[in-house]
C-alpha positions in Angstrom: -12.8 9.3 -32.7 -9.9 7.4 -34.3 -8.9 9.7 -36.5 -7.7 12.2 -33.4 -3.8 12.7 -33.9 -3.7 12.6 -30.3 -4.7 9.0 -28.8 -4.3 8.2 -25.3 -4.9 4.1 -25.7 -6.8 1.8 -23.2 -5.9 1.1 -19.5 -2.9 -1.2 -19.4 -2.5 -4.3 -17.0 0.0 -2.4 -14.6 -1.8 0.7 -14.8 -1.3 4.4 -17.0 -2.2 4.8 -20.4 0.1 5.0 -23.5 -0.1 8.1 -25.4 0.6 8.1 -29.1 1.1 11.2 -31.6 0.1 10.0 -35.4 1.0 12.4 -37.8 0.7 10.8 -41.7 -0.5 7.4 -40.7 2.5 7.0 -38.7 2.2 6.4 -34.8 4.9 7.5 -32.2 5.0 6.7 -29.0 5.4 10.0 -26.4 5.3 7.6 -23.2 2.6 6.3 -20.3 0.6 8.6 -18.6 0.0 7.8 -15.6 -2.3 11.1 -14.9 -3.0 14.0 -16.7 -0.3 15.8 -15.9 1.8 13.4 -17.2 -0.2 13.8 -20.5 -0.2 17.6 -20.5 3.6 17.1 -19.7 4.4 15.1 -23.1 2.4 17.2 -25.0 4.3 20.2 -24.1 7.5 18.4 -24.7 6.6 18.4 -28.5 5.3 22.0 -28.6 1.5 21.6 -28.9 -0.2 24.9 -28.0 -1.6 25.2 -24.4 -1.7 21.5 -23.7 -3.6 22.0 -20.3 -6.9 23.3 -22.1 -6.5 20.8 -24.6 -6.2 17.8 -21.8 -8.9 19.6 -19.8 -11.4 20.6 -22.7 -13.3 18.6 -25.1 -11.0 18.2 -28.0 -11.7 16.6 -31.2 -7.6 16.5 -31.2 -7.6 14.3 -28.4 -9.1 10.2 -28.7 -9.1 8.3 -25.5 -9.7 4.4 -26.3 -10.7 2.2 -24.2 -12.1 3.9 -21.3 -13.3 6.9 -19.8 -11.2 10.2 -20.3 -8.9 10.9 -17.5 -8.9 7.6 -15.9 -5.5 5.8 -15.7 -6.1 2.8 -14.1 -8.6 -0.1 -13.5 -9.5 0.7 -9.8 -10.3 4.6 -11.0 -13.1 3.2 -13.7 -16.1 2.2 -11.3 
């Protein structure tokens, strides 16, 4: 699902997830989540509509890359 505008990308190194908006081909960068709250958290910040049944449903507005959906880091995947 990369065409999402909502793209939580892979697992990084250090642990959390980076959490991009694109709107128009153009990517922003809303911070690492580090949990879903963190994620629900950004999204309210830029005024999406009830982000905690969007995080917690199965979205089509939502792409998580690289892993399995609400898993932030390595030791959580297994």
């Amino acid at each position: 699902m990369e065409h999402a505008p909502i793209l939580v990308r892979r697992i990084s190194p250090s642990g959390g997830r980076r959490v991009v908006i694109r709107i128009a081909g153009v990517d922003t960068v809303l911070g690492i989540a580090y949990n879903d709250r963190d994620l629900i958290e950004f999204l309210r910040r830029i005024d999406i509509p009830d982000p905690d049944d969007l995080v917690h449903g199965d979205s089509e507005v939502i792409a998580w890359q690289g892993g399995r959906p609400h898993v932030y880091r390595d030791d959580e995947a297994s």
